[in-house]
C-alpha positions as CSV (number, residue, x, y, z in Angstrom):
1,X,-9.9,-67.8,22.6
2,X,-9.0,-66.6,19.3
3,X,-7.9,-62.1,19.8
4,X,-8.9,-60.1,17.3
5,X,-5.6,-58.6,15.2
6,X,-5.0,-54.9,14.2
7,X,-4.4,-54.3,10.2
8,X,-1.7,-52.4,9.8
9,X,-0.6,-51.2,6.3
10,X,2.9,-52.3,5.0
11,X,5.2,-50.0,5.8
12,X,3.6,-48.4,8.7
13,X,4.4,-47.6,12.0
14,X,3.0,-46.9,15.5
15,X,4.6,-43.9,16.8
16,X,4.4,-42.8,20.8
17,X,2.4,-39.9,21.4
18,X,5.0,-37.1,21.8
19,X,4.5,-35.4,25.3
20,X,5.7,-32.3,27.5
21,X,7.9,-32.5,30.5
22,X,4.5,-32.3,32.4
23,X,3.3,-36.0,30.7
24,X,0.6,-33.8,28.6
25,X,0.7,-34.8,25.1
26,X,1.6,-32.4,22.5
27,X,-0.5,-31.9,19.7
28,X,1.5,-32.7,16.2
29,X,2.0,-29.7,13.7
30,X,-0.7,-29.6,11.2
31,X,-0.3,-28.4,8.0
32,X,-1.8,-25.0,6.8
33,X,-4.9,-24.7,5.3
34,X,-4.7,-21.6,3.4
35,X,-0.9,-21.5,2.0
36,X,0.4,-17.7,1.9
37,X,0.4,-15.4,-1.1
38,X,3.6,-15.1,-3.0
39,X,4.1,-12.9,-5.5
40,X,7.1,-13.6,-8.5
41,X,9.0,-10.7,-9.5
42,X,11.0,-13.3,-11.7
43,X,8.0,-13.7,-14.3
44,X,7.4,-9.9,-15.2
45,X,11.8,-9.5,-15.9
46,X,12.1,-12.7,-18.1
47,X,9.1,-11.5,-20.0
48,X,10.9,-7.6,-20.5
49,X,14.2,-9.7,-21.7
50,X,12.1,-11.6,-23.9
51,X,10.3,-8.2,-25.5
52,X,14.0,-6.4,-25.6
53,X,14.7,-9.5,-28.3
54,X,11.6,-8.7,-30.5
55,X,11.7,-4.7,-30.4
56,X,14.0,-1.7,-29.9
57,X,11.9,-0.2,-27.0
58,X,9.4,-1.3,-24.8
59,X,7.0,1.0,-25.9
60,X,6.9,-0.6,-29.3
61,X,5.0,-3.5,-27.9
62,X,1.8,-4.8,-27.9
63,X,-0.5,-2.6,-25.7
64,X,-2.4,-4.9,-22.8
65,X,-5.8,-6.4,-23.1
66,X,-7.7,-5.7,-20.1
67,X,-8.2,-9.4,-20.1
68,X,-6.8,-12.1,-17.2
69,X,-4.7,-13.4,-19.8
70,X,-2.6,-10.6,-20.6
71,X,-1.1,-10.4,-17.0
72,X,1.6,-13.0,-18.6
73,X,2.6,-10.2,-20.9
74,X,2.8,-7.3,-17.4
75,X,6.0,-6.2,-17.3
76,X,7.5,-4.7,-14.3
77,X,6.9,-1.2,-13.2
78,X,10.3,-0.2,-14.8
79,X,9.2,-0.9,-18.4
80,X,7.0,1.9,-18.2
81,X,8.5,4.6,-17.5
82,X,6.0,7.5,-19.0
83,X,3.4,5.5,-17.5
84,X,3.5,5.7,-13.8
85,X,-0.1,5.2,-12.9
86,X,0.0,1.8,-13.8
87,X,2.5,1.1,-10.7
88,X,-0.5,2.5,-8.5
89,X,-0.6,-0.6,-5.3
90,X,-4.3,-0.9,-4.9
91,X,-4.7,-4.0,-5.0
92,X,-4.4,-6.1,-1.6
93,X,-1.9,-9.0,-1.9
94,X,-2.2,-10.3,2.1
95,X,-1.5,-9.7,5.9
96,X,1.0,-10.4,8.4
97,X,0.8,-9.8,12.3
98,X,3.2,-8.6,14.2
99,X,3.8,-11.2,17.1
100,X,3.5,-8.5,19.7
101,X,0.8,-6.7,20.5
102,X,2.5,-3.2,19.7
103,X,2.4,-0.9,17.0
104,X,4.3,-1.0,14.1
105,X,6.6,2.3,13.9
106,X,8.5,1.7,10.5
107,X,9.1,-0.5,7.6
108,X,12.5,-0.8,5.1
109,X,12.9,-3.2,2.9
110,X,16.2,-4.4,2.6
111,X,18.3,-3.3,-0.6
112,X,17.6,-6.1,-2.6
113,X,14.2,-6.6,-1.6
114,X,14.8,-10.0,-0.2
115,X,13.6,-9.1,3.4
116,X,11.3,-6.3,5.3
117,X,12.1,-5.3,8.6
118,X,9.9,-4.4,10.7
119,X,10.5,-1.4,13.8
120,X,8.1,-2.2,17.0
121,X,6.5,0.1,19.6
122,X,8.4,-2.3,22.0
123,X,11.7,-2.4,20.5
124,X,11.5,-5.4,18.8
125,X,12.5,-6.0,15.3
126,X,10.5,-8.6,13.2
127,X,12.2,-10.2,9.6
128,X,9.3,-10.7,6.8
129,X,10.3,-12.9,3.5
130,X,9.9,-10.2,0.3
131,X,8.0,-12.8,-1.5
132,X,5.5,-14.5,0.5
133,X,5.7,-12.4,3.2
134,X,6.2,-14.8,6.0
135,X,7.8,-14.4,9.3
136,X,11.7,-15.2,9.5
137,X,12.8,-14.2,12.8
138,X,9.7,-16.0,15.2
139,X,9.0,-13.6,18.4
140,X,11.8,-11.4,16.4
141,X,14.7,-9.5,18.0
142,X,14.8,-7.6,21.0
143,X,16.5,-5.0,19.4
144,X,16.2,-1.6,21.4
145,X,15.8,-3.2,25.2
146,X,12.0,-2.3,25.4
147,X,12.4,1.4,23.9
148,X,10.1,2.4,20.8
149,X,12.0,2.0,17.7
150,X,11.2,4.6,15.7
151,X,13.2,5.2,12.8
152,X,15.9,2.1,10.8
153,X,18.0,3.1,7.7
154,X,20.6,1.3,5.6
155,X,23.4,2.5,4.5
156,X,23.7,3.7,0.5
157,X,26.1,0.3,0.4
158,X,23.6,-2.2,2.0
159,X,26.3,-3.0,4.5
160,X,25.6,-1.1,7.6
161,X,22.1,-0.5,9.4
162,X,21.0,2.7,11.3
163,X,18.4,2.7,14.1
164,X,17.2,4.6,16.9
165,X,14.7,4.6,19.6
166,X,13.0,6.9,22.2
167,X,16.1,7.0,24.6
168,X,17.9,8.5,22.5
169,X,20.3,6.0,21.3
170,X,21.0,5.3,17.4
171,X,22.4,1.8,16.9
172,X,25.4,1.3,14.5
173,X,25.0,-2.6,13.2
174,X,24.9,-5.5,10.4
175,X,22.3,-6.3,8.4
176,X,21.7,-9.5,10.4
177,X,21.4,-6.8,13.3
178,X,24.6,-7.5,15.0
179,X,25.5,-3.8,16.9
180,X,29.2,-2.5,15.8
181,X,28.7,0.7,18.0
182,X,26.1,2.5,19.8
183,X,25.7,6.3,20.0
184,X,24.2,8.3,22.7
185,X,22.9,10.5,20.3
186,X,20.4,12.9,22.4
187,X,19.0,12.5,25.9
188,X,15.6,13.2,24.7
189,X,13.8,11.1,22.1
190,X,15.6,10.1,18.8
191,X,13.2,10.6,15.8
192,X,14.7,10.2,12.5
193,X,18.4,8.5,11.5
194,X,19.6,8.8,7.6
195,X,22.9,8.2,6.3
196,X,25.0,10.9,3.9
197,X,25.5,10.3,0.4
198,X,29.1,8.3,1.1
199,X,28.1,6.5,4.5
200,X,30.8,8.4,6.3
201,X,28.5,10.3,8.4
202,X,24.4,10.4,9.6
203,X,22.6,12.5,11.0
204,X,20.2,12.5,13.5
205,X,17.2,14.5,14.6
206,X,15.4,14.8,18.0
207,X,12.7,15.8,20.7
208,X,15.7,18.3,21.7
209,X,14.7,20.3,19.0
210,X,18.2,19.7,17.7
211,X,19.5,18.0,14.1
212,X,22.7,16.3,14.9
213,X,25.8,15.2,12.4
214,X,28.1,12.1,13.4
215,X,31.0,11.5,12.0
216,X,31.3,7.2,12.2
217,X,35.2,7.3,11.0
218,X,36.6,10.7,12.7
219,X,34.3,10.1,15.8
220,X,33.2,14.4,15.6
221,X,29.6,15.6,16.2
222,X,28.1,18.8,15.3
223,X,24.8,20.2,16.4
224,X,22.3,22.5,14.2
225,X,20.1,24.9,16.0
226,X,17.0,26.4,15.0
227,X,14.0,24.4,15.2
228,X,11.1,25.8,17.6
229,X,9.9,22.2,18.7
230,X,10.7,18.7,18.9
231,X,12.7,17.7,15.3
232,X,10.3,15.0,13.8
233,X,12.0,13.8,10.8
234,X,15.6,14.5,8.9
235,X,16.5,13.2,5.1
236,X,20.0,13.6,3.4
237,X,20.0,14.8,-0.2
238,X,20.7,12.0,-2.1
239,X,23.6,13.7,-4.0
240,X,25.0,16.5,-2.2
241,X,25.4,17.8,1.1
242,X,22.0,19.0,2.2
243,X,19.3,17.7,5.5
244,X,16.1,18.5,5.4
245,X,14.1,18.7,8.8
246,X,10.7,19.3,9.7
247,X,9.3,20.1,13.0
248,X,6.3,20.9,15.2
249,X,7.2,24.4,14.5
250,X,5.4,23.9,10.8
251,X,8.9,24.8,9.3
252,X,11.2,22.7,7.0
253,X,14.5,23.3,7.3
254,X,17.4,22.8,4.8
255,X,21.0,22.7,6.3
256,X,24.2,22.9,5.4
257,X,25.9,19.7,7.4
258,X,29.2,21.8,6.8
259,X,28.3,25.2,8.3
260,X,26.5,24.0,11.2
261,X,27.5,27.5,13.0
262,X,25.7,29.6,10.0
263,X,22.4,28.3,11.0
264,X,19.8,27.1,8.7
265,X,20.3,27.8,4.4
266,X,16.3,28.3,4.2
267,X,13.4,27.7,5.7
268,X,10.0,26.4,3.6
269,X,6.7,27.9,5.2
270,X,3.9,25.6,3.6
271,X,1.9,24.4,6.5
272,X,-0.4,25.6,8.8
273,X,0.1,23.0,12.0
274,X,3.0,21.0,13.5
275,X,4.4,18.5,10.9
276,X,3.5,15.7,13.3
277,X,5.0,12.5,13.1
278,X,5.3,12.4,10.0
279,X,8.1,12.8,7.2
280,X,9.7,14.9,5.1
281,X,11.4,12.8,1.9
282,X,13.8,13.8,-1.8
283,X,13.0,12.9,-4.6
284,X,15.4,10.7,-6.1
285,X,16.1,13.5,-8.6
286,X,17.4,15.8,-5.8
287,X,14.8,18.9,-6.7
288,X,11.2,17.4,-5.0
289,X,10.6,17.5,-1.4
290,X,7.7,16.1,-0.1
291,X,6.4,17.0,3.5
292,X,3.2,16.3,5.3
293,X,1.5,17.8,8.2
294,X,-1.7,17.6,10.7
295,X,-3.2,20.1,8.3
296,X,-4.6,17.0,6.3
297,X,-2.3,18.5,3.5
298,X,1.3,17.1,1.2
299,X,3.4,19.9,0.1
300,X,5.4,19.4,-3.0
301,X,8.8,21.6,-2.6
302,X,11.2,22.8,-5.7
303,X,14.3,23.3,-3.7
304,X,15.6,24.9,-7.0
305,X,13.1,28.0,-6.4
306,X,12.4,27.1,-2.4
307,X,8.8,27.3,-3.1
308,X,6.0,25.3,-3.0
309,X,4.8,24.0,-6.3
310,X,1.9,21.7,-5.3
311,X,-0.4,21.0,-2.6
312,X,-2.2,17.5,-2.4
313,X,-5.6,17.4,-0.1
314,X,-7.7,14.1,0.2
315,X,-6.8,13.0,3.8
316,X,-9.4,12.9,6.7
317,X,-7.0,13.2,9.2
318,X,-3.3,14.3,10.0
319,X,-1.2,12.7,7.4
320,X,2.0,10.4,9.0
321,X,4.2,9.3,6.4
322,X,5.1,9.6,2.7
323,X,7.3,7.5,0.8
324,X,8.5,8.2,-2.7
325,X,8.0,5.3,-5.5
326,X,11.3,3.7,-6.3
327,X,11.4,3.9,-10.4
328,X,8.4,6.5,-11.0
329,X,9.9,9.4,-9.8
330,X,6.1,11.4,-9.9
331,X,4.6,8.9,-8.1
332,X,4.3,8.7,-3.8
333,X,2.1,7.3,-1.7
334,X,0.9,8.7,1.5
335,X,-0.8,7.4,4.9
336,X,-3.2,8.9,7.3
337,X,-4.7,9.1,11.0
338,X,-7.6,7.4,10.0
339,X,-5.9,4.4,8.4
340,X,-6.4,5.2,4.7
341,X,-3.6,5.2,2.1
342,X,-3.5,7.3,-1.0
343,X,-1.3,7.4,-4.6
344,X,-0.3,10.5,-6.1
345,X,1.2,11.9,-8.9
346,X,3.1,15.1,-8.5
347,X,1.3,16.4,-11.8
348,X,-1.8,15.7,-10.8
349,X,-4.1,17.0,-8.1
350,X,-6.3,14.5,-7.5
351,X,-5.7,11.2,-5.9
352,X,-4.7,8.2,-8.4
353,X,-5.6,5.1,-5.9
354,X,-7.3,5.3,-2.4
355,X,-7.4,2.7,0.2
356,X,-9.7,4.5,2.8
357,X,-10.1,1.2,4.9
358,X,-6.3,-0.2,4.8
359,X,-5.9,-0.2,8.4
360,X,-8.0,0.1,11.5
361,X,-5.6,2.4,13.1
362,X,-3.3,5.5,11.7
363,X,-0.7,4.4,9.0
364,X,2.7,4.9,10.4
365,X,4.8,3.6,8.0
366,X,4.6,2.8,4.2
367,X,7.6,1.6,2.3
368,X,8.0,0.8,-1.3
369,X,9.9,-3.0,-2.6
370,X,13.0,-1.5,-4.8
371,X,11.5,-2.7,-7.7
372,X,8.6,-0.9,-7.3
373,X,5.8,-3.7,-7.3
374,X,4.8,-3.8,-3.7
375,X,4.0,-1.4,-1.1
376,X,3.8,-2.5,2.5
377,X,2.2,-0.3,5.3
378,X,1.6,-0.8,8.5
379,X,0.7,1.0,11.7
380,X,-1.0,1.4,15.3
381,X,-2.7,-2.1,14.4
382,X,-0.3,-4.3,15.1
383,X,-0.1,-5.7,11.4
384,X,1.7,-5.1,7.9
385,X,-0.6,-5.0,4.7
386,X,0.6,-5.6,1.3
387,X,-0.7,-4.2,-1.4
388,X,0.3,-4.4,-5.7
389,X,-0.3,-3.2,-9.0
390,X,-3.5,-4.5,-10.1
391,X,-3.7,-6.8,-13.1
392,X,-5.1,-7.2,-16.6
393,X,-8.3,-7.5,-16.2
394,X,-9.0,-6.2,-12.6
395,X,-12.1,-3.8,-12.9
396,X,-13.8,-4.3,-9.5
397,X,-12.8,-3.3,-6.8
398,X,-12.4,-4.9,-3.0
399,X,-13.1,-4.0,0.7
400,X,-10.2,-1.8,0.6
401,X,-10.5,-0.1,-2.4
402,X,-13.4,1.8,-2.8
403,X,-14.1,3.6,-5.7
404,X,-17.0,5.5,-4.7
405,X,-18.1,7.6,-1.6
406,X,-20.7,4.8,-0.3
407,X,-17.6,2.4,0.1
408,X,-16.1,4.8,2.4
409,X,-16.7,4.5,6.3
410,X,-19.5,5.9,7.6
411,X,-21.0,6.8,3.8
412,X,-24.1,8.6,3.3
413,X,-27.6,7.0,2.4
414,X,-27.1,10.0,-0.4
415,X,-23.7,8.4,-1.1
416,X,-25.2,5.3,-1.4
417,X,-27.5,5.8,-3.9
418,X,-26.0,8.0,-5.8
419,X,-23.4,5.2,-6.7
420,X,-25.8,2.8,-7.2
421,X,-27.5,5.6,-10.0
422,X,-24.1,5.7,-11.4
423,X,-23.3,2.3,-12.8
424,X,-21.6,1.3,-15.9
425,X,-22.6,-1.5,-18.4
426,X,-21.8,-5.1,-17.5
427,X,-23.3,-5.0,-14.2
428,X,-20.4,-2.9,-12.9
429,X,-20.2,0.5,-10.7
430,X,-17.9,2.6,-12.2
431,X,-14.6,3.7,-11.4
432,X,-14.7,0.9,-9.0
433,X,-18.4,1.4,-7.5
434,X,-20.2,-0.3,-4.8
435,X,-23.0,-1.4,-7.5
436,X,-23.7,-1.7,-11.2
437,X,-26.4,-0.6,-13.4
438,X,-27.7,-2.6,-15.8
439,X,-26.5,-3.9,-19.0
440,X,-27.8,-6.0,-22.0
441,X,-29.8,-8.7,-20.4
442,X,-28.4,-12.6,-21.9
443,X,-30.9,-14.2,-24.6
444,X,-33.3,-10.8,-25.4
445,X,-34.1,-9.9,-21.5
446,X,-34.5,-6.2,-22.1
447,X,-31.7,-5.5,-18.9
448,X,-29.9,-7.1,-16.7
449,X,-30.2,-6.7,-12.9
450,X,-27.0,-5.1,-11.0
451,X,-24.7,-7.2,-9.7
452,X,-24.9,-7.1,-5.8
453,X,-22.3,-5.2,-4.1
454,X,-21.4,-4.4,-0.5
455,X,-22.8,-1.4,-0.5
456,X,-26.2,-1.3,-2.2
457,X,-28.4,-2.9,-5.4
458,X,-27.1,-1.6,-8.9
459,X,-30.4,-0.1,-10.7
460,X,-31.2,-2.3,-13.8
461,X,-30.9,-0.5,-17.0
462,X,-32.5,-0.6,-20.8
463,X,-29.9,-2.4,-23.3
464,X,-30.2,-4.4,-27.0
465,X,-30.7,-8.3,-25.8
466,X,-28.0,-10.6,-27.1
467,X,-30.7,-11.6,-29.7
468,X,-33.0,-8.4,-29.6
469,X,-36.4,-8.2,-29.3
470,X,-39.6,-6.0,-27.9
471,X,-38.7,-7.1,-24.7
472,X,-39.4,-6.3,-20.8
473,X,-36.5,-4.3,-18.6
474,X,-34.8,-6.7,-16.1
475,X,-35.4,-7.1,-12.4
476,X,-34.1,-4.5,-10.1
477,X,-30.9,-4.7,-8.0
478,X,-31.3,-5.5,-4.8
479,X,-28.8,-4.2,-1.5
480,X,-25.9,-7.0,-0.4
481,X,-26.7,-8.3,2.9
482,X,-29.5,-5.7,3.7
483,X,-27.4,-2.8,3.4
484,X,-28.2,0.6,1.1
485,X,-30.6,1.2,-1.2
486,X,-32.1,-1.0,-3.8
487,X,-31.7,-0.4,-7.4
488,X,-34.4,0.9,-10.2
489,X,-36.3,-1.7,-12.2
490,X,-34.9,-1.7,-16.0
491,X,-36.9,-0.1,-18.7
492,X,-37.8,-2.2,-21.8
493,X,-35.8,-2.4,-25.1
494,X,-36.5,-2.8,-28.6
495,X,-33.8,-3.3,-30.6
496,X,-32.5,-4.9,-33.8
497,X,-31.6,-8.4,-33.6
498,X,-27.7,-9.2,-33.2
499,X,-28.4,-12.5,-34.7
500,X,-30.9,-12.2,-36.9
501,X,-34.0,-15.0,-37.3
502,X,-33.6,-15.6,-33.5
503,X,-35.8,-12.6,-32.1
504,X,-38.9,-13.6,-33.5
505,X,-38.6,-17.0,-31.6
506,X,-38.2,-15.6,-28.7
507,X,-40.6,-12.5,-28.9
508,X,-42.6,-13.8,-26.5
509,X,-40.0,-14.5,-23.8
510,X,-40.2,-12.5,-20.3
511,X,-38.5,-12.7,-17.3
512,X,-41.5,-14.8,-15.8
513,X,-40.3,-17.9,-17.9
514,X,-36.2,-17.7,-18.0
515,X,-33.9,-16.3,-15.2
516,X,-30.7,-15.9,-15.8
517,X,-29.2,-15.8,-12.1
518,X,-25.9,-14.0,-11.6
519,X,-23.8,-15.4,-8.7
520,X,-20.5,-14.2,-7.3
């Protein structure tokens, strides 16, 4: 009897199923569907080295079309220096998950940006990759033996690392988080570590109501007294020998490390409720100090007056962290309760980006990459989200960045009409909106409909055609997946022709004989 014979390709070969110590077979590794974002800092540096060759200065370029293809000539944020708005991270990049259900308690990026570490609620410490902002480390590092982490620094020279946890211990190690010494620091909670201006000491501030100085070389330790709660966050001057402290007390606090016994060199009144979990940060300049509070409210500080010089209000809820931008020195970013994220300018009053919908829990952390292009956040979601500068080109905006009030959670039918009423030409909401009005409809339609956004149906307005005409308005706009209200039906428009000799052919055309279908 003749057997029938298996083809096998040239070449190939048959391969046992791998299987488990238990005889169950072991799926093989597929590969990923959906490849991760990465995002080249490289492109944006050999383009500024390129544009030093043809001009003096940088600002004797070519200004940017707001066209896709100019984001080959965006240079990075430190080419534009009196334009710090453009640095504004609105524009999300991806996600990554932290491998254990916990929340995230603080981000740093490394010094050169390569790496971001990540602080846990269960004292683990994940490693992401700087540029696609993939996981290094696996289940990470158990770091802190099951104790909150909730504050990491490095040291001014990148060769030391600074952590501490909720039992009071601050951690002395490596970058590749291998402990040189460990410190007892407090018997109550640490909050905050930060380093002095020549890494020879750090101080440390606690639940103890206490800010604490170490010396790492001389072994000495002084406490500073003063505070009426629990010490939530300390900052060294980046220059000279000043902390600054904040507290559930509503007080910030500058000392002088030196004359611990003298007490406190001034104390800043700005607030009106604890300044809960949250951070008080120079400016790289050494005059600003920013502070933020569970009044809702940043406070600007001139430590050359010790007075407040600006007050920033936007947030919904108690506001958790700030962080300074790392070449715009009037730009910060700041992150809320209620999981929104918002960019400010310390000349400005009102907010320059918001991101009212970046995370599902409060934003405990938000750290700027040293160059300035990416800002990572993260909080009680158990997951980081990356966010850039948007591009040449970008004029809508996503699920996170919401231009308008109907974009916000929990916006008003009011809200949402009124956005819709308040498109732009081109089919667009402005300043980002939900919904867009009409424009000028393609081949003599009177109007174009709004394009549909996830909010509600952009009303269609009366524009010239392409080729002019006596012509009907377009259709109205209708609501994205039965949500808000429906946009107005465009009014007609008579207007010259823009090609002349073509209107009077097509006079007679109407929206009942040529559609012109938008899809997105």
């Amino acid at each position: 009897m003749s057997q029938a014979l298996a083809v096998v390709p040239v070449g190939a070969q048959e391969h046992p199923a791998a299987t488990s110590a238990d005889g169950a077979a072991l799926e093989r590794h597929q590969p990923k569907a959906i490849k991760s974002r990465v995002l080249d800092h490289v492109g944006p540096y050999l383009r500024l080295m390129q544009a030093r060759l043809a001009s003096p200065h940088v600002s004797h370029a070519t200004a940017l079309q707001p066209v896709f293809a100019s984001s080959l000539e965006l240079l990075p944020p430190c080419a534009y220096p009196e334009l710090p708005a453009s640095s504004v991270g609105t524009k999300f990049v991806t996600t990554s998950f932290f491998r254990h259900r916990a929340a995230i308690n603080h981000l740093l990026y490394t010094p050169d940006g390569r790496r971001l570490l990540c602080g846990g609620n269960n004292g683990n410490v994940s490693l992401w990759n700087g540029t696609n902002f993939e996981n290094e480390l696996g289940p990470g590092i158990q770091a802190h033996e099951a104790s909150p982490i909730r504050c990491m620094e490095f040291s001014h020279s990148g060769l030391f690392l600074l952590s501490c946890d909720d039992a009071g211990r601050v951690k002395f190690s490596r970058p590749t988080l291998e402990v040189l010494q460990v410190y007892q620091a407090h018997k109550e909670p640490c909050r905050a570590v930060t380093f002095s201006p020549t890494d020879y000491k750090f101080a440390t501030g606690s639940d103890d109501s206490t800010v604490r100085v170490f010396d790492t070389f001389r072994g000495q330790e002084c406490a500073m007294t003063g505070h009426g709660g629990d010490v939530r966050w300390v900052d060294w001057h980046p220059t000279k020998g000043v902390i600054a402290s904040c507290s559930k007390d509503a007080c910030v606090k500058l000392w002088d490390p030196r004359a611990a016994a003298a007490g406190c060199l001034s104390t800043l009144h700005g607030h009106k409720n604890g300044v809960f979990q949250a951070r008080v940060k120079w400016n790289r300049n050494g005059h600003w100090l920013l502070s933020c509070s569970r009044d809702q409210l940043v406070k600007l500080y001139d430590v050359r007056m010790l007075k407040e010089v600006a007050s920033f209000a936007g947030h919904g809820r108690d506001v958790a962290c700030v962080a300074w931008h790392p070449q715009h020195e009037e730009l910060f970013v700041s992150g809320a309760g209620d999981g929104s994220l918002m960019m400010w300018l310390a000349s400005r009053p009102d907010a320059q980006g918001c991101l009212p919908a970046a995370h599902e829990a409060a934003v405990w952390s938000a750290a700027w990459h040293p160059l300035g292009h990416v800002l990572a956040s993260a909080g009680g979601d158990n997951k980081c989200q990356f966010w850039c500068r948007k591009r040449p080109g970008d004029i809508f905006a996503d699920v996170f960045d919401a231009g308008s009030a109907a974009a916000a959670p929990g916006g008003t039918p009011a809200a949402v009409a009124a956005a819709a009423a308040a498109g732009a030409a081109g089919g667009l909401g402005d300043g980002g909106g939900v919904a867009g009005g009409g424009g000028g409809g393609m081949f003599g339609l009177g109007a174009g409909a709004g394009l549909l956004g996830p909010g509600a149906g952009g009303a269609a307005g009366a524009a010239p055609g392409l080729f002019g005409g006596p012509l009907q308005g377009g259709p109205a706009g209708t609501p994205a997946y039965g949500v808000g209200a429906a946009g107005g039906t465009g009014a007609a428009a008579a207007r010259p022709n823009v090609i002349p000799g073509i209107g009077a052919a097509l006079e007679g055309l109407t929206t009942a004989n040529l559609q012109v279908r938008l899809r997105l």
